[in-house]
N, C-alpha and C positions, 0 to 999 in steps of 0.2 A: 268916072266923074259923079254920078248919081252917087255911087257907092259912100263915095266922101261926102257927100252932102249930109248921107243919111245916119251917117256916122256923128256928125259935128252936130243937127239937131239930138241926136242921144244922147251925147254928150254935155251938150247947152242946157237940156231937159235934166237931165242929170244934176248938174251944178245946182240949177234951182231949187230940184227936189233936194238936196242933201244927201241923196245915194251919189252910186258913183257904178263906171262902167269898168269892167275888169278881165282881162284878158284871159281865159284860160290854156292851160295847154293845150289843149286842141284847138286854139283859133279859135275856138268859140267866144263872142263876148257876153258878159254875164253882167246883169245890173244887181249890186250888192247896195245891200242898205247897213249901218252903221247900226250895232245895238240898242243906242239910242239918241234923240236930240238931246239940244241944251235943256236942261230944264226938267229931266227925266221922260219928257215924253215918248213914248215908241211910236216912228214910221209906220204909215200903213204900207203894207205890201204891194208890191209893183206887180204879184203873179195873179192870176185869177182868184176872186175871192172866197175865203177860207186858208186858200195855200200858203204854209208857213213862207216867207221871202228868205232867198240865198242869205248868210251872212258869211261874214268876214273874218279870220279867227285870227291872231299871232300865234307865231309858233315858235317856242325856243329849246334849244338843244344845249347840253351842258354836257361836258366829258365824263364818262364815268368809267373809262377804261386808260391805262398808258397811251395806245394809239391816237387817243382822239384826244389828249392833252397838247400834245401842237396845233390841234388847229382850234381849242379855247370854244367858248361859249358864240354861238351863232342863231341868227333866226330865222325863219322862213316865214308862209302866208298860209294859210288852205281857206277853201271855201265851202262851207259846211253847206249844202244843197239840199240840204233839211228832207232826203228823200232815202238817207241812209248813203249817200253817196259825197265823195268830197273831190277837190281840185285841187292840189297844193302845187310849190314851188317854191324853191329855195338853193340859195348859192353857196356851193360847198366849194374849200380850196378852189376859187377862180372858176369854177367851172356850174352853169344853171342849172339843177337837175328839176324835173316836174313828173306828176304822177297822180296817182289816185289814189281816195280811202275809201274801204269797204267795210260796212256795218257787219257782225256776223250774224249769220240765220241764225235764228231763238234765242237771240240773245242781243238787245236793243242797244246797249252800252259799249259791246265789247266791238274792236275793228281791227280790221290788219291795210297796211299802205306800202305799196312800194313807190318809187322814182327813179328816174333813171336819166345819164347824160350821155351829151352828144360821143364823147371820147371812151364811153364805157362805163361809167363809175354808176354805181345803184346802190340803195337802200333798202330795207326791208323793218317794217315796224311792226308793234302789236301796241296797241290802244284801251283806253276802257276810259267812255266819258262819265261826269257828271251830272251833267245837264249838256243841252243841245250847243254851248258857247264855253264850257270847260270840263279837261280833261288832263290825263297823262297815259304816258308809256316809255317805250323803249324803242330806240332805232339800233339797226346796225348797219352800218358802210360796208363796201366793196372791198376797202384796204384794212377789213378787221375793228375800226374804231366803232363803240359804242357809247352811246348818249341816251341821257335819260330826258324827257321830251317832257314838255308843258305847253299846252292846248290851250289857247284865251286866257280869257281871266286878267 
């Protein structure tokens, strides 16, 4: 009972503020802030101050092999956790897969993500962003299909 209370004040707080609360794969919930208000202005940060705040990226994947032209252009979500770490999640053929991205050592831009679902199916990516809200790469599926990937933006 407490638990939900404390949940729906997060939530209500949230609303107000213009961020919003977001569920990660691991149960964790995570307050994201939007790149920015109406009007261009940027949210201040909800983490302690200086610390960049989580954002929120889309994510879309387009066929670029045979395999992965039946299942057409799709999107997902990741949450760039501005710590070199990210949260994504995304629904392939009917089925949620969720996962993490990892920055690589010595090299700030470039990253590798996997995902994985409940029935088996996984992904493996490689990444290189632009700035900390866009990017591209390449994924590859479990059943062989690969897609050429776009990060924010």
């Amino acid at each position: 009972m407490k638990l939900t209370k404390i949940a729906v004040a997060a939530l209500s707080l949230s609303a107000l503020s213009g961020c919003y609360v977001m569920q990660g794969p691991d149960g964790q919930y995570w307050h994201v802030i939007p790149p920015a208000q109406p009007h261009g202005s940027p949210m201040p940060p909800l983490a302690g101050a200086g610390a960049p705040a989580p954002q929120a990226l889309n994510v879309r994947f387009y066929p670029a092999n045979e395999p992965a032209t039946g299942t057409g252009m799709f999107s997902g979500t990741v949450v760039n956790m501005m710590t070199g770490k990210g949260r994504f999640q995304l629904n392939y053929n009917g089925e949620t897969l969720s996962g993490e991205a990892t920055r690589v050592e010595g090299d700030a831009r470039r990253g590798v993500a996997s995902a994985y679902g409940p029935s088996g199916a996984y992904m493996s990516c490689e990444y290189q962003m632009s700035s900390p809200r866009q990017g591209a790469g390449t994924c590859t599926m479990s059943n062989g299909a690969k897609y050429q990937v776009h990060i924010g933006g």
